[in-house]
N, C-alpha and C positions, 0 to 999 in steps of 0.2 A: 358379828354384831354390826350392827347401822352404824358407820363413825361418823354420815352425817345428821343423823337423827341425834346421835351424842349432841354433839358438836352444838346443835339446836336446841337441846335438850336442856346442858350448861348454861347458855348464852342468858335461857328464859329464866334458869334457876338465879342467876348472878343480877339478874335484872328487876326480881322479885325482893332479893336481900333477904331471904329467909327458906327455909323448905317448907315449913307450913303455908307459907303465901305461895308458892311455887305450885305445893297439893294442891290447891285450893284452885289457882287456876289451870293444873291439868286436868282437875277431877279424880285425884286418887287420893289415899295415906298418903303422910309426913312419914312412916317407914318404908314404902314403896317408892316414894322420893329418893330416900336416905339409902335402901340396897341397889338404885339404880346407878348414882353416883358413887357408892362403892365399887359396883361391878366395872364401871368406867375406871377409878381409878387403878384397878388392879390390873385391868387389862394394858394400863398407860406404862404401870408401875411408877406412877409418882403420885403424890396428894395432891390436890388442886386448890383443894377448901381448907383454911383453918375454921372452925363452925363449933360453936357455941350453943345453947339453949334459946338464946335471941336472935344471934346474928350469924352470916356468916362473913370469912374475909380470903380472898384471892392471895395463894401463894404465887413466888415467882413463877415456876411451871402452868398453875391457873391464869397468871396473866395472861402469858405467851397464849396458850389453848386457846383462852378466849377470845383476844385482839385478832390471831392468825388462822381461829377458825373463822371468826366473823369473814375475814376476808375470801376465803375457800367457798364461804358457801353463797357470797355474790358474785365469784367467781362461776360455780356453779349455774346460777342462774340467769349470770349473762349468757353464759355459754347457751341454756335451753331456751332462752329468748330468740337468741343468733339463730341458731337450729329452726325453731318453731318459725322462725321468720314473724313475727308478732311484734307487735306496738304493745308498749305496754304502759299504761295508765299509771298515775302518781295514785297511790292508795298506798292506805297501814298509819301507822301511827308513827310518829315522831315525838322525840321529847326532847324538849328547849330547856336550857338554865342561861340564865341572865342575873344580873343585879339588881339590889332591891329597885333605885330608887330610876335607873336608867330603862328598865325592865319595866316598869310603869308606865313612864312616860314616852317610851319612844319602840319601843321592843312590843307590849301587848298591840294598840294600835296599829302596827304594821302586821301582825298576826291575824287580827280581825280582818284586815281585806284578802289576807292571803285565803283567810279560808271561807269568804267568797267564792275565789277562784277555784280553791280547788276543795270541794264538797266530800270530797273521797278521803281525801286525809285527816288524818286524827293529830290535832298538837295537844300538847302537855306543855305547859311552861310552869318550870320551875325558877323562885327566883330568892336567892340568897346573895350573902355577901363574907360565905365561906368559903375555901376554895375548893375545885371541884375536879375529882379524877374522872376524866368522863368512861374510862375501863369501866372500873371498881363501880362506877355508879348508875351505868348503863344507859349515859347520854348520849345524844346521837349529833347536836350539837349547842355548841357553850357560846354567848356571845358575851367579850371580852376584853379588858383594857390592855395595851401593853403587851410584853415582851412574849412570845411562846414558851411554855417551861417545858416543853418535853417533845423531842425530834421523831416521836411518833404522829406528830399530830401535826392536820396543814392548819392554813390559817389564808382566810380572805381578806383585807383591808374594807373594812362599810366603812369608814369614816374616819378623818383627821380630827384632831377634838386637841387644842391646846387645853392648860392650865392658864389661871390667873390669880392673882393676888387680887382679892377686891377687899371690902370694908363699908359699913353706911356711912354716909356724910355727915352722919350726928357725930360717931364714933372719931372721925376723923376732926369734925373741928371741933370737939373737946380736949384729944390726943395730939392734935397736929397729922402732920404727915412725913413719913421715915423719906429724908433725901436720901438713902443708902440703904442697900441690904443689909448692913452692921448695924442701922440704926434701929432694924426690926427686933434685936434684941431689947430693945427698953421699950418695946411694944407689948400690949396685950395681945398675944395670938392664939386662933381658939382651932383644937387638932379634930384629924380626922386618924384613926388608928386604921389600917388598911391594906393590903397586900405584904408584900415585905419591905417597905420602907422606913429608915431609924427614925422613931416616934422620936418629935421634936427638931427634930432636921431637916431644913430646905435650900438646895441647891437653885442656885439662879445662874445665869449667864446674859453675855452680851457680846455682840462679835468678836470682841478682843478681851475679855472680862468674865473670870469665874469665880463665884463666891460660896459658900458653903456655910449658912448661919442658924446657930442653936437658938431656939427661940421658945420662950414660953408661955401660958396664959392659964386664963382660971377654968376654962370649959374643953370635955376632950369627949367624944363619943366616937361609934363605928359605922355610926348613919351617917351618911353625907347631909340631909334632911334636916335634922336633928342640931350638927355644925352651922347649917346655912342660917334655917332660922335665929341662932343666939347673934350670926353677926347681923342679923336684919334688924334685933334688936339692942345693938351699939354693942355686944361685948370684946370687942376686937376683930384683928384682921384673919383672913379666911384663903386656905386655897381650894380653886374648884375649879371644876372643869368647867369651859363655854357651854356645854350643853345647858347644864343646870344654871351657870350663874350670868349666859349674854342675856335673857327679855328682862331680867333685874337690873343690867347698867343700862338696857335701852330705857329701860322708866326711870332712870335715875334713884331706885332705892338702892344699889351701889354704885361706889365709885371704882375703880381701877386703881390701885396703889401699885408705885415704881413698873409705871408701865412699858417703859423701856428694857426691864428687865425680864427674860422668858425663864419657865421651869420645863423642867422634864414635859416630854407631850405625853398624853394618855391617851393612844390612836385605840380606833373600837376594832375590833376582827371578829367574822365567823370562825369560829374554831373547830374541826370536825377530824379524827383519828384518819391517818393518813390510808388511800384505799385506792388502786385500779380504776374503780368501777364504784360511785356512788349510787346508792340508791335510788332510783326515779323519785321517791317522797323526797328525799333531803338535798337532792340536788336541787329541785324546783324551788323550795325554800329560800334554797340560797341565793338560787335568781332572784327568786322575789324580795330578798332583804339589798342583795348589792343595788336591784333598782329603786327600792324605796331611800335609800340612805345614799341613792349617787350625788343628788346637790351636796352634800357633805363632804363625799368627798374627793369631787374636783375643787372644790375650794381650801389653796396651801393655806389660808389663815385659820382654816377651822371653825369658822364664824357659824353661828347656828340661831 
């Protein structure tokens, strides 16, 4: 048998999420699907798929096959690029996940010029604010806040991006204003539910000073959007990123609350399964995202 035609085979099945989608864009039966990846796993002797009437889901063994074949078969292809001695043109598709509301305003935009440049590439932007296995779900890359959660995968720095404490100025001079992080406790403060941070808790600091304060208010959602608007209209204080919340303290519809005090940063990265040899499409991307986003991020204040 072809193990790289398998190999290729898996990849489109696991990217599809289903065998009938899978038929459907190889042009065969959903049972001609289903003996094929049999016949694969028998010859593997392991399962690859747990698979269902709707879905299917990668075992540990499906993982590995799929991550390690992906890499084998660009391996592959550099090698007959090298050989052929050829240039080879960024074309194929690409599929982008981002976040809702960052993914709107700053992630589409830069996509639209990208593919200007480059006519031959196909993007897909998908954008949630769930989190996202880019294996299991057949991204090619993710752009994203924060920490990396998995040492398979590299990650590019686009951009510094503080946090801040803001609030409107109605809010405030009806409430006052907290001289202390402890004081934020007798504040209305309105949540954002989000990655894995303990819902109701905000860490601050200052070069010599670290505070840790339980704080709570009447309004909580998982849209950053959603949050922003209730503090535009006075229901308490807000944490957000500069991206979304600096052209609102440049007009003055907020203010900066304890601006001496920093939180956690929420720095943006390309995120993309760690590889040899990227693909001419997703490398080019990634050029074109580090340069669209480099004022960002040579500047340490993360101002935007």
């Amino acid at each position: 048998m072809d193990a790289f035609s398998d190999i290729a085979f898996f990849s489109l099945l696991v990217k599809h999420g289903s065998l009938a989608a899978a038929a459907q864009q190889l042009g065969v039966t959903p049972p001609a699907v289903s003996k094929r990846l049999a016949a694969i796993e028998r010859r593997l002797g392991v399962r690859l798929l747990h698979r269902t009437t709707r879905r299917i889901g990668l075992t540990p063994e499906g993982e590995i096959y799929l991550a390690d074949g992906a890499r084998v078969l660009e391996d592959l292809d550099t090698l007959e690029r090298t050989v052929a001695g050829s240039r080879v043109a960024p074309k194929g598709l690409v599929r982008v996940c981002a976040t809702l509301g960052f993914g709107r305003r700053h992630v589409a935009p830069a996509l639209s010029a990208f593919a200007r440049q480059y006519p031959d590439v196909e993007v897909q932007l998908h954008l949630t604010d769930r989190p996202v296995n880019l294996v299991e779900q057949g991204f090619d890359l993710q752009l994203r806040f924060g920490e990396l959660p998995d040492a398979r995968l590299t990650a590019r720095l686009l951009a510094r991006n503080r946090r801040v404490l803001c609030a409107s100025p109605a809010y405030l001079q009806r409430a006052g204003e907290p001289a202390s992080p402890r004081a934020l406790a007798q504040h209305a403060c309105l949540f954002i539910r989000e990655h894995e941070e303990t819902f109701g808790t905000w860490h601050l600091k200052t070069a010599s000073q670290a505070e840790t304060v339980k704080v709570r208010g009447p309004l909580a959602s998982n849209d950053g959007e959603c949050v922003l608007g209730w503090a535009l209209d006075g229901h308490g204080i807000v944490v957000r990123s500069l991206w979304e919340a600096a052209p609102l303290l440049r007009a003055g519809r907020l203010q900066a609350v304890l601006p001496e005090w920093q939180l956690a940063p929420a720095d943006i990265y390309a995120v993309f399964l760690t590889r040899s040899h990227l693909p001419a499409k997703t490398r080019v991307l990634v050029d074109c995202l580090l340069e669209a986003f480099a004022p960002h991020r040579a500047d340490d204040e993360g101002n935007w």
